[in-house]
C-alpha positions in Angstrom: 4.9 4.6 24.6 2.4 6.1 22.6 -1.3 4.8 22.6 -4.7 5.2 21.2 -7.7 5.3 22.2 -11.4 6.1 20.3 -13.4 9.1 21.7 -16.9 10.2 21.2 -19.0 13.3 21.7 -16.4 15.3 20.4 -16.5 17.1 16.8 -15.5 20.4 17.5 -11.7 21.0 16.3 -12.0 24.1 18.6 -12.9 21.6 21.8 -10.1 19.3 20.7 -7.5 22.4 20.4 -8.4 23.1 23.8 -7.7 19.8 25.3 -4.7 19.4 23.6 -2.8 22.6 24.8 -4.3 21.5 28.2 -2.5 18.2 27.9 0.7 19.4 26.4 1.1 21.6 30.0 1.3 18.0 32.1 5.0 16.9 32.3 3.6 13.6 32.5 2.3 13.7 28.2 5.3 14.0 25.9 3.3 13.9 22.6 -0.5 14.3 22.4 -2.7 14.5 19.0 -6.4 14.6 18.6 -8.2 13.5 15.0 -11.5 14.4 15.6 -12.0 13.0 11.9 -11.6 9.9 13.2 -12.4 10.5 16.7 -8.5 8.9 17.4 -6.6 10.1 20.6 -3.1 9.6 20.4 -1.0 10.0 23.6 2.5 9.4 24.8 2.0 9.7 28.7 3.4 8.0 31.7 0.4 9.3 33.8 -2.9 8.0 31.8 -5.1 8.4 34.6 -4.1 12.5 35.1 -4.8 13.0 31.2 -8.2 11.1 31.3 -9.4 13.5 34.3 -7.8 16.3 32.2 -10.1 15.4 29.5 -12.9 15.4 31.4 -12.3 18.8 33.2 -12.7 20.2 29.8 -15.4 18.0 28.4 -16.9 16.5 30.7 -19.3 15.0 28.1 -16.5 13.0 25.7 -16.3 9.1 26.3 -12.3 7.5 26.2 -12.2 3.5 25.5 -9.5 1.0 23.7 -12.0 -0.7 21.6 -13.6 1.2 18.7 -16.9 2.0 19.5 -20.2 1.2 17.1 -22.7 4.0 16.2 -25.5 4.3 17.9 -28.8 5.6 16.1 -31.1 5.3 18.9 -29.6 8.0 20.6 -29.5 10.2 17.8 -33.3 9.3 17.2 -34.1 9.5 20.8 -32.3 13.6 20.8 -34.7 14.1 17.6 -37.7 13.3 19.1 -36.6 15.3 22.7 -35.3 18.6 20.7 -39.0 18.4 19.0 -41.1 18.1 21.7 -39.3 21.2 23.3 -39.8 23.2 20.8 -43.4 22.3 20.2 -44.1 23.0 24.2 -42.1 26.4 23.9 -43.9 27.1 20.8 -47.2 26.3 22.3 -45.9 28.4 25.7 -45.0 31.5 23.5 -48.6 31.8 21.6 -50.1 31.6 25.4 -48.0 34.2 26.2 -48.9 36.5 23.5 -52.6 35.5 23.0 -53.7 34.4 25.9 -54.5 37.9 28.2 -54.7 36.1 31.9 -51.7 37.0 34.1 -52.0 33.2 35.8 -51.7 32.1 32.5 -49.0 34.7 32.0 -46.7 33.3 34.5 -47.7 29.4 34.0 -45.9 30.6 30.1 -43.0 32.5 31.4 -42.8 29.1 34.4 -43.1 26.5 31.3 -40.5 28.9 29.1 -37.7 28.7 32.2 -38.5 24.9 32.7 -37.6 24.6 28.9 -34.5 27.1 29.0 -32.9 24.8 32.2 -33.8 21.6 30.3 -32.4 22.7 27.0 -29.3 24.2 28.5 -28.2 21.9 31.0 -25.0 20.6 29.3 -24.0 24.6 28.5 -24.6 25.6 32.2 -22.2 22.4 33.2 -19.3 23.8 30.8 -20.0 27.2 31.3 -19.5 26.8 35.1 -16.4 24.5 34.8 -15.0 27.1 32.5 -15.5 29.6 34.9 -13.9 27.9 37.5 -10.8 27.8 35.3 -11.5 31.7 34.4 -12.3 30.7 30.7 -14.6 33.6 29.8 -14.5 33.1 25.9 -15.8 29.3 25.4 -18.8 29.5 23.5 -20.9 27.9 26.1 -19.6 30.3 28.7 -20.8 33.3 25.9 -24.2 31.5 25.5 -25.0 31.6 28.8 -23.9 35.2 29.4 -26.1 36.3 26.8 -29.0 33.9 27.5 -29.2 35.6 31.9 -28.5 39.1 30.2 -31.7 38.3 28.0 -33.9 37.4 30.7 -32.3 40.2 32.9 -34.1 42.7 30.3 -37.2 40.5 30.2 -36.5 39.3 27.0 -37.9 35.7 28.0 -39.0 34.0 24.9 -35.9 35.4 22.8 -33.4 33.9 25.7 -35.2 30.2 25.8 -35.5 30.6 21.6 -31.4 31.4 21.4 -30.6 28.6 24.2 -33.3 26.2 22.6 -32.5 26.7 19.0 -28.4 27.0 19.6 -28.9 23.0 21.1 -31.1 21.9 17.9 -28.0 24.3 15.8 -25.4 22.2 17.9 -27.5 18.8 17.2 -27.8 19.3 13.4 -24.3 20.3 12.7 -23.1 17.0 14.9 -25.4 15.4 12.3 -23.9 16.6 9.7 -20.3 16.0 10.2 -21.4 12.4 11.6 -22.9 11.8 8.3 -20.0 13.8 6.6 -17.5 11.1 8.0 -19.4 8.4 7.5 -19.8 9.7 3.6 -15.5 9.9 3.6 -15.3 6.5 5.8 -17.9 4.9 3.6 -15.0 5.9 0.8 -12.2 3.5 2.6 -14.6 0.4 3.5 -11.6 -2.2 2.0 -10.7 -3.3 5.2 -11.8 -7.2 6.3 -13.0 -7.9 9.3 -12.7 -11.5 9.2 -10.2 -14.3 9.1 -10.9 -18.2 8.6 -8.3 -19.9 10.3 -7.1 -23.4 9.0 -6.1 -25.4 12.2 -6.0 -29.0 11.3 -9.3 -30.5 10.4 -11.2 -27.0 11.7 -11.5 -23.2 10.7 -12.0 -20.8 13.5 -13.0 -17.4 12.7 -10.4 -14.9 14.0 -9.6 -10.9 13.7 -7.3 -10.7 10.7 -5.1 -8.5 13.2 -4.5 -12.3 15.2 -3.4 -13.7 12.2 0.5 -14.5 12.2 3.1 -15.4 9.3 2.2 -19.1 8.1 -1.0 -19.7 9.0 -3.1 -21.0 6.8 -6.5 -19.0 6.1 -9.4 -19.9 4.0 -11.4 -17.1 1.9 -14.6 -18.2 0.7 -16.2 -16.5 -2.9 -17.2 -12.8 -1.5 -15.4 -12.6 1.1 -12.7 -9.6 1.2 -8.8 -11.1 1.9 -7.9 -10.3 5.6 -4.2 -9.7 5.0 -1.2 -10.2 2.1 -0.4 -13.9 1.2 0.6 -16.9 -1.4 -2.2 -19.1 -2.7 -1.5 -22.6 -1.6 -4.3 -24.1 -3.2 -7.7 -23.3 -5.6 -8.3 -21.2 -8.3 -10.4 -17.6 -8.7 -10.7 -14.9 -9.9 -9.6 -11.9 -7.5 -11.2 -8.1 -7.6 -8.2 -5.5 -6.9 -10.2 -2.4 -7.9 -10.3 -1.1 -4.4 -6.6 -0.9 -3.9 -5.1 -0.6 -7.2 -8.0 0.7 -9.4 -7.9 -2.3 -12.0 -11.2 -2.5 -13.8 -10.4 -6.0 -14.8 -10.5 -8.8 -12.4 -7.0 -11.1 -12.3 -6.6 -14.8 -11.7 -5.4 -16.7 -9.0 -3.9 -19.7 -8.5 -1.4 -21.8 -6.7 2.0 -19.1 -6.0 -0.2 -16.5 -7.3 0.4 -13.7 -5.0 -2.2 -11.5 -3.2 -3.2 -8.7 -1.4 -5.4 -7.8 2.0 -8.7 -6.0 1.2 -8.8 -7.7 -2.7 -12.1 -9.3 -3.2 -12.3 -13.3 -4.2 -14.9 -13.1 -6.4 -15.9 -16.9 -7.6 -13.6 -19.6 -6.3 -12.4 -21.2 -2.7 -8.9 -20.4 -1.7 -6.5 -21.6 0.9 -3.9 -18.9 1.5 -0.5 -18.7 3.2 -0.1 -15.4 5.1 3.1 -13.5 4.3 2.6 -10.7 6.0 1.2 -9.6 9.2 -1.9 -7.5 8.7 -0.7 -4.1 10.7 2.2 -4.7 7.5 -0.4 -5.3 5.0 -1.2 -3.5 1.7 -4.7 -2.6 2.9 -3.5 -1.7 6.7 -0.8 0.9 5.3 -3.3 2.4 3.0 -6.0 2.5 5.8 -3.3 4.1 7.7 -2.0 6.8 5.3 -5.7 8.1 5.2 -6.0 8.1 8.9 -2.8 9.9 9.4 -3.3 12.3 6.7 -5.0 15.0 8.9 -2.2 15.0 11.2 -0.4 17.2 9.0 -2.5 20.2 8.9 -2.8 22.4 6.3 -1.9 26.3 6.4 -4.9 27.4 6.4 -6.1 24.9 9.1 -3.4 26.3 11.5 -4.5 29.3 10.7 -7.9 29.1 11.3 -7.3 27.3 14.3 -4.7 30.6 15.9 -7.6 32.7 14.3 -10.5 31.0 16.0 -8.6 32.0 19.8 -8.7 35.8 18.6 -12.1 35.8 16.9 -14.3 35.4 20.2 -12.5 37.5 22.4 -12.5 40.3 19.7 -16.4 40.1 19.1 -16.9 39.7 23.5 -15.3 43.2 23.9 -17.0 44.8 20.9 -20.4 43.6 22.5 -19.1 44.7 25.4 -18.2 48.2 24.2 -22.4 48.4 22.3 -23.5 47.5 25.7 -21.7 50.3 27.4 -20.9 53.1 25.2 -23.5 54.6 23.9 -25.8 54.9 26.8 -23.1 56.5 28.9 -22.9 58.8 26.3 -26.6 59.6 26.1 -27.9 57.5 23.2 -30.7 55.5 24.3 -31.6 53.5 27.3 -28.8 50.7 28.7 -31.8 47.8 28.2 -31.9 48.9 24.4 -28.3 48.5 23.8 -27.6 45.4 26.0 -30.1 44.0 23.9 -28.4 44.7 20.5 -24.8 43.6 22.2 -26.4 40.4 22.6 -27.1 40.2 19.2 -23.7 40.9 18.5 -22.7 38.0 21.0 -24.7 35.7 19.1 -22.2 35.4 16.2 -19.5 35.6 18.1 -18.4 32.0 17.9 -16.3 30.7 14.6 -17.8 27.2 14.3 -18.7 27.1 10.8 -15.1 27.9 10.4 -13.5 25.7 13.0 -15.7 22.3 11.7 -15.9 23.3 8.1 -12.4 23.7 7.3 -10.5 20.5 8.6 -13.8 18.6 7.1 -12.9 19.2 3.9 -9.2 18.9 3.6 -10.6 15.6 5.2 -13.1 15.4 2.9 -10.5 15.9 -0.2 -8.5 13.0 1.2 -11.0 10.7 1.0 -11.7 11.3 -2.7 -8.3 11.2 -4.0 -8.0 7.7 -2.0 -11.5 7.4 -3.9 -9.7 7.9 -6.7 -6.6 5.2 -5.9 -4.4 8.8 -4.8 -3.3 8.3 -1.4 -2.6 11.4 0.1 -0.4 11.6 3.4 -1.4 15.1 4.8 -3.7 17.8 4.6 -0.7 20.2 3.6 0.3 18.5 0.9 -3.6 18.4 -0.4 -2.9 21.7 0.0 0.1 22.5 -2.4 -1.2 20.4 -4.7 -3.5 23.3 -5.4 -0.8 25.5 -6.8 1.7 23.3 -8.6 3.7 25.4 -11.3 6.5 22.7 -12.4 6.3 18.8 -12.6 9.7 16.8 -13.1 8.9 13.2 -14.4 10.8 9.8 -14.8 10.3 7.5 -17.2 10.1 4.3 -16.8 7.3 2.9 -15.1 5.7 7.0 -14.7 5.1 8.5 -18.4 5.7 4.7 -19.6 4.1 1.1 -18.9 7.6 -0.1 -17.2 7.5 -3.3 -19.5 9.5 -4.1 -22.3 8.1 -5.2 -25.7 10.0 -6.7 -28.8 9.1 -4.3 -31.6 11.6 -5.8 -34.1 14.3 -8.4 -35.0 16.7 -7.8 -37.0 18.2 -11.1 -38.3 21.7 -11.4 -40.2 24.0 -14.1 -41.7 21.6 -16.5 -43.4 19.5 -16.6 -39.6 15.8 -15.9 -39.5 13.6 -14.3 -37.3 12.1 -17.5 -35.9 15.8 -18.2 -35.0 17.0 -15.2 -33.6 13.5 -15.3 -31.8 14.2 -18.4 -30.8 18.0 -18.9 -29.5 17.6 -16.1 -27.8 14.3 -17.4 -26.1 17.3 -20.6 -24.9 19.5 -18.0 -23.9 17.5 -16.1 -21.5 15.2 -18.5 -20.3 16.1 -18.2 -16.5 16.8 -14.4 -16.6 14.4 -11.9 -15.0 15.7 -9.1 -16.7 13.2 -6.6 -18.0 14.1 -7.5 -21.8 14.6 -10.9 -21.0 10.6 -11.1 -20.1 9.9 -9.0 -23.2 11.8 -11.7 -25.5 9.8 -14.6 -23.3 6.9 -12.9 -23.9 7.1 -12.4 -27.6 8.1 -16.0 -27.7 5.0 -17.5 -26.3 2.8 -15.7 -28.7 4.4 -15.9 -31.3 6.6 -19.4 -32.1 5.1 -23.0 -30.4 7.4 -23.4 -27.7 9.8 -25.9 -27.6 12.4 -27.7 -25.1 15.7 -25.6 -24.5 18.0 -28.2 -22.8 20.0 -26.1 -21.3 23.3 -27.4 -20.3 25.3 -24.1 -19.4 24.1 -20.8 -18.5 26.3 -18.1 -17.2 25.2 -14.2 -16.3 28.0 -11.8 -17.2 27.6 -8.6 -15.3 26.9 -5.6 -17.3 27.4 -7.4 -20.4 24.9 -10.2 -20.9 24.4 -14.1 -21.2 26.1 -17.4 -22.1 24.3 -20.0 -22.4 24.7 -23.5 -24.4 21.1 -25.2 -25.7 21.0 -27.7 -27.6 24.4 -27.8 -28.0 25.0 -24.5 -29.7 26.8 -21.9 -27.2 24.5 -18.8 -27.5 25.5 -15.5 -26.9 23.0 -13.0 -25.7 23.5 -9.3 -24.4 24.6 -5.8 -25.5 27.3 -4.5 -28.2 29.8 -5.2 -25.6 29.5 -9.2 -25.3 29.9 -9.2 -28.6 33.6 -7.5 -28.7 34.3 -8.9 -25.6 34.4 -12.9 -27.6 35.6 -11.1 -31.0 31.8 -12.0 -32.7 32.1 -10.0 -36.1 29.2 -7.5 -36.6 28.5 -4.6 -37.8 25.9 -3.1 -35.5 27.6 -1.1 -32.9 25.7 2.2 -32.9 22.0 0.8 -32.8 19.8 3.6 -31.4 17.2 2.5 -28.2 17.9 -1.2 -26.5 18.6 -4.1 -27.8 20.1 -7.6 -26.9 22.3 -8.9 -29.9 22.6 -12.7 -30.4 25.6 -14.5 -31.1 25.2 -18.4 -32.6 28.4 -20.7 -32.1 30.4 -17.1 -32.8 28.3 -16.0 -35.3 26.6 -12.9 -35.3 23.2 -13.7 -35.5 21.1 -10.5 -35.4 19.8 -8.5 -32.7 16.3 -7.8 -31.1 15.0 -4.2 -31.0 12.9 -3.9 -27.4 11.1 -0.7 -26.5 8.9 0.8 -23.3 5.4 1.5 -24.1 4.0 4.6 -23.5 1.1 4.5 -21.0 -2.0 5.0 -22.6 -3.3 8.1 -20.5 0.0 9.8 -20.5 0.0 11.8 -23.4 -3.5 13.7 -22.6 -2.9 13.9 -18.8 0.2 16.3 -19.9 -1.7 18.4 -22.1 -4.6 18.4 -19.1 -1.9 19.0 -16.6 -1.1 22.5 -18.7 -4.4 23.7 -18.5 -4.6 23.1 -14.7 -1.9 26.1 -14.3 1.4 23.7 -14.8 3.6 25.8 -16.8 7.0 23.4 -16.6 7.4 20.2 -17.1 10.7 17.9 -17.6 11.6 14.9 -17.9 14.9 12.9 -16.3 15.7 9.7 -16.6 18.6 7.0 -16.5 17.7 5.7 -20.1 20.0 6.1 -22.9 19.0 9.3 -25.4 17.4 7.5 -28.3 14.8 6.0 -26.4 14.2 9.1 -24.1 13.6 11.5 -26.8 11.7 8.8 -28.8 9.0 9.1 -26.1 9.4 12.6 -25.3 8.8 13.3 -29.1 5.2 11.2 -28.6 4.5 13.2 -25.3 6.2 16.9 -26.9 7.7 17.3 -24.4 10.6 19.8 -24.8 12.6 19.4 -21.9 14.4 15.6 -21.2 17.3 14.8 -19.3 19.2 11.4 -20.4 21.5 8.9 -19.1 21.5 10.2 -15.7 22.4 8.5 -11.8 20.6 9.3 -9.3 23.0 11.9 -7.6 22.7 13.6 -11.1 18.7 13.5 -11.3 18.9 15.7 -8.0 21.1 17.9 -9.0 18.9 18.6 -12.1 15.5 19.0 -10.2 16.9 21.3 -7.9 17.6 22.9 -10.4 14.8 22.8 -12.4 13.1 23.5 -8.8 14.9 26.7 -8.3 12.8 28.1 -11.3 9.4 27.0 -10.5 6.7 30.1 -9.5 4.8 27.6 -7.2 5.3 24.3 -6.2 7.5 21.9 -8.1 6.7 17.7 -8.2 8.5 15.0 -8.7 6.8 11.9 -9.6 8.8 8.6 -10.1 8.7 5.0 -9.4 12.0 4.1 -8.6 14.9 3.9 -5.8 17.2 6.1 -8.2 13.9 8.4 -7.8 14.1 9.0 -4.8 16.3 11.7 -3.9 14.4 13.9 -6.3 11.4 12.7 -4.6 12.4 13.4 -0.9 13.7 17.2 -1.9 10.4 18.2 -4.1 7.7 20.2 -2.6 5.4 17.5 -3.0 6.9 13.9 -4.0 4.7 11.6 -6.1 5.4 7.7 -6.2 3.6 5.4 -8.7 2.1 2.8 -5.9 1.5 -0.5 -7.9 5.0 -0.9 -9.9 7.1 1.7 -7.4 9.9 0.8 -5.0 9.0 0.6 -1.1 12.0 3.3 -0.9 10.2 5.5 -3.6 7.1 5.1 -1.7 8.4 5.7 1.7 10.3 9.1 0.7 6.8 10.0 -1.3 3.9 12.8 -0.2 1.4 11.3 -2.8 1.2 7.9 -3.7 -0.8 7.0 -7.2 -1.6 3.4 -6.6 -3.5 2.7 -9.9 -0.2 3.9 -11.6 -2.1 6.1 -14.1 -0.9 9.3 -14.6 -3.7 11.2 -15.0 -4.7 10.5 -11.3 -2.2 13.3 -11.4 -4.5 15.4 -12.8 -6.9 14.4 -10.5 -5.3 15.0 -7.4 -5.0 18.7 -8.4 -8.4 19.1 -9.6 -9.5 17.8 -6.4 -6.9 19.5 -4.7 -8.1 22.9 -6.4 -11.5 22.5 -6.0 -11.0 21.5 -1.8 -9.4 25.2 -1.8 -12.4 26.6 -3.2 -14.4 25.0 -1.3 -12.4 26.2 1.6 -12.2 30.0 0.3 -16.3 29.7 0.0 -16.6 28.8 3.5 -14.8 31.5 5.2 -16.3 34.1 2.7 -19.4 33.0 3.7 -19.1 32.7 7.2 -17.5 36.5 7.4 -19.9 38.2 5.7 -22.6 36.6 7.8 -20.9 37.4 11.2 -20.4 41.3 10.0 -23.6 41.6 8.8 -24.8 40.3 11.8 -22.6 42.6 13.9 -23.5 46.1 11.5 -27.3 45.0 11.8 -26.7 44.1 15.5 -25.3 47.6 16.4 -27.7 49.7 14.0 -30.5 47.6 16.1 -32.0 46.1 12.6 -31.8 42.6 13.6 -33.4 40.8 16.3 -31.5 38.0 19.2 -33.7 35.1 16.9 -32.4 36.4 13.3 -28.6 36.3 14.9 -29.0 32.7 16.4 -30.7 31.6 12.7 -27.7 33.2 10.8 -25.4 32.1 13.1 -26.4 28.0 13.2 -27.3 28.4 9.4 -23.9 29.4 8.0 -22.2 26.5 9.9 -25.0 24.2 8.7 -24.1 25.6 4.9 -20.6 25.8 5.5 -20.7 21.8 6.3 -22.7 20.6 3.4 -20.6 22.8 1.4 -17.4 21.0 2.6 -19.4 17.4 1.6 -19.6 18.5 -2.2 -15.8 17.4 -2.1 -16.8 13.9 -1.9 -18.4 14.1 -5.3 -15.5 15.2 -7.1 
């Protein structure tokens, strides 16, 4: 059964790497995965004892507990305030040393410098020893302290307490800066409650919303965030969805009103019914996604990662060779050399590449969820970054998904108001997408009236029959109307429409059309100039309304009047074309087929189908489509990011290395470059969070 548990002291994805091909030996772990975003270990293991000491053979410093631990800033203060005062006291030794021409005070200096260099390295001489044990000469511990004896070995003693001094302040500031880089991304997905007030008879309790169970009764008080998905049973407010579904605008509640986990009640007292347990709960699956997300690691995080177990190893044996070589064959002295293959050793460890890298895929994440765009891995952020051909439905994705009445057309004496009206009689207990769009229209436009309904019969694939009144109203498409001989002459009305038949006369008919979403037309032309070269649409609809909006949209290519077995078998098609990646984005279950085989699948959250969404890569849970656009902008600019980074970080390290071998730079400048391109690296991955 696989667990989890929260770990600390951990931020290195190199560390984590480690213990998880460590793990992976034991016959005892079947499936082992550590998020050091998150600081999550996930394990499947019949032995949790054996993997715990595991762990801590590795890292001996990392904490393992159940319960999710708080941050604490003390200790973070309290390692500020001890890294300063050792580097004042060495400071203050080193200007002794140098000034001061007394050779008691001489060796008091050197005394204080050692005192500082054992302080200061004491957690590096625990791994590197441990490592040794296990013959793991390439850690960058193991390195640091190599270098560090071969530097006091050549009497190089300030430079070896300055690289072990100022690596533990390098290693301090870049655990400050991811920590602050999460907390920036976490900060991003703060929906989640953390409270539940229980209704138990006459008393409220105050409970987890994770103990809350189907039933139960819950109040919410005006501020407060809802702890999981339920039914209002009584009161009335007003209720803040921006953080899950991106709505500016806020939407009443009331008794039946339905409602979601991590909304916000804004003004009113409600009592709520929960209908869903909160690990099943809007908020809980989206908190989830985002958490998951880095489990699917990009290319280029892999890559880095199989990278990062060559890199050291390479840059130990060409230190090794500058220490060695050249002396043997009569250029300089060894003492000169070692020295400038310890300057080489300096940079030999790919940090800034190893931390930078996941941190802003992870980053990228957490502003497209910023952004309502959930996104379920790191390797899909990643394709998004080179889509060439888009596939589209259209209902409910390039249109609102709601029917509107945009004309009646009435016949044979009837007007308007009547056809408006019988029909309103005929469909009055139909939730049928054009039904609601003739309700609709109703209520704002005639002063409603009593439909005694007395007979009302649904006739598959044809319509209604209903009697009101006592007229028997006819209600449905062309074929109702042949079907009970009503004379017309309407059969070849483009778009959809729902004819009305009066005591068996024709009536009129009701034109009903899809809106267009409002963003839809400029997030296609936006799409193009993003690098999106194809773009189709396929849908189920009949031809007259699916050019009608493609016409809006210019969109050249549409496919009409299709099932879902044919939809695949166009976008694999249309797929087989496509230069880079080719998306699907729908909202349907006919959708998704087209969504499961795309490179990357794209459901529309708020109005899609659970199947669409559980077949999806990407969900868009604010339904607009230009978070389409966003996701690739963000998507394009994480790459960039990315590309910077490891730019950066190589032309440091070889610079470092030529200077390092011509002698030009010093063991201090190497340390400095070394601990400042990670540092850069970092704060370069948190732009991302602006986007």
């Amino acid at each position: 059964m696989k667990e989890k548990f929260y770990i600390t002291n951990i931020s290195c994805s190199s560390c984590a790497n480690k213990i998880e091909s460590a793990l992976q030996k034991l016959e005892c772990v079947s499936y082992v995965h550590i998020d050091t975003n998150n600081n999550i270990l996930e394990i499947d293991t019949t032995n949790i004892n054996l993997a715990i000491k595991t762990i801590k053979s590795i890292e001996s410093n990392i904490n393992i507990s159940k319960e999710n631990p708080t941050t604490d800033e003390f200790d973070t203060k309290k390692e500020l305030c001890f890294l300063s005062g050792l580097i004042a006291v060495f400071l203050i030794a080193v200007i002794v040393l140098h000034v001061v021409d007394n050779e008691i005070t001489k060796y008091i200096s050197i005394g204080i410098l050692i005192i500082i260099y054992l302080i200061s390295g004491k957690d590096i001489f625990k791994s590197a020893f441990n490592n040794i044990k296990k013959r793991d000469f390439f850690d960058e511990n193991t390195l640091m302290f190599i270098a560090t004896i071969s530097a006091f070995a050549i009497q190089a003693y300030e430079e070896a307490v300055a690289v072990m001094l100022f690596f533990k302040t390098g290693e301090f500031l870049q655990d400050l800066a991811v920590q602050k880089g999460k907390k920036s991304i976490k900060n991003l997905l703060q929906i989640a409650p953390n409270i539940a007030h229980l209704k138990q008879d006459s008393n409220i309790i105050d409970i987890p919303p994770q103990d809350l169970k189907i039933d139960d009764i819950f109040i919410v008080k005006p501020g407060e965030k809802i702890p999981t998905d339920g039914i209002v049973i009584n009161g009335k407010s007003l209720i803040d969805t921006k953080a899950l579904t991106g709505e500016p605008i806020p939407k009443e509640a009331q008794i039946d009103t339905k409602i979601l986990g991590g909304t916000l009640n804004l003004n009113g007292i409600l009592e709520i019914k929960v209908t869903k347990l909160y690990e099943d709960s809007s908020v809980a699956k989206i908190i989830d996604l985002v958490q998951n997300a880095s489990n699917k690691k990009a290319k280029m995080e892999s890559f880095i990662t199989k990278f990062a177990r060559i890199y050291t190893p390479i840059v130990f044996f060409i230190a090794l060779a500058i220490a060695i070589l050249p002396p043997l064959f009569g250029f300089g002295e060894f003492g000169e050399w070692i020295y400038r293959a310890l300057v080489v050793l300096m940079v030999s460890c790919p940090c800034a590449l190893v931390i930078s890298v996941p941190l802003a895929y992870f980053g990228g994440i957490g502003s497209c969820s910023k952004n309502h765009i959930l996104i379920k891995g790191a390797n899909y952020l990643e394709a998004l970054s080179n889509v060439s051909h888009i596939a589209f439905d259209k209902t409910g994705t390039l249109t609102k998904g709601v029917f509107k009445v945009v004309d009646i057309i009435p016949q044979n004496g009837f007007s308007k108001d009547d056809v408006l009206q019988y029909a309103f009689c005929a469909e009055n207990f139909s939730n049928h997408p054009i039904a609601l769009s003739i309700k609709d229209e109703y209520n704002k436009t005639l002063h409603p009236h009593q439909c005694n309904n007395t007979k009302f019969e649904q006739i598959s694939g044809l319509g209604i029959m209903a009697t009101c009144n006592y007229k028997e109203i006819l209600a449905g498409n062309d074929k109702i109307l042949h079907k009970y001989n009503i004379k017309h002459n309407n059969c070849d009305i483009d778009g959809s429409v729902a004819h009305i038949a009066i005591d068996g006369v024709y009536a009129g008919y009701i034109l009903v059309a899809d809106e267009l979403k409002e963003d839809s037309l400029e997030a296609l032309k936006e799409l193009q100039n993003l690098g999106v070269t194809n773009m189709i649409m396929l849908t189920g609809d009949n031809e007259f309304a699916s050019k009608k909006i493609c016409d809006k949209l210019g969109l050249e290519n549409v496919k009409y009047n299709l099932l879902p077995e044919e939809k695949a078998k166009y976008f694999i098609e249309f797929k087989q074309n496509a230069s880079g990646n080719a998306v699907f984005i729908g909202d349907g279950i006919n959708d998704a087929p087209c969504i499961a085989l795309a490179d990357i699948g794209v459901s529309m959250g708020k109005l899609g189908s659970d199947v669409s969404k559980e077949s999806a890569d990407v969900l868009i849970i604010n339904d607009k489509i230009s978070s389409m656009v966003k996701a690739i902008e963000i998507a394009k600019k994480t790459k960039n990011i990315i590309y910077q980074n490891i730019a950066f970080a190589f032309i440091i390290k070889i610079l470092f290395i030529i200077l390092g071998v011509f002698g030009v730079a010093t063991i201090w400048e190497a340390v400095f470059g070394d601990v400042g391109v990670a540092l850069l690296a970092l704060l370069n991955s948190m732009r991302i969070l602006k986007a």
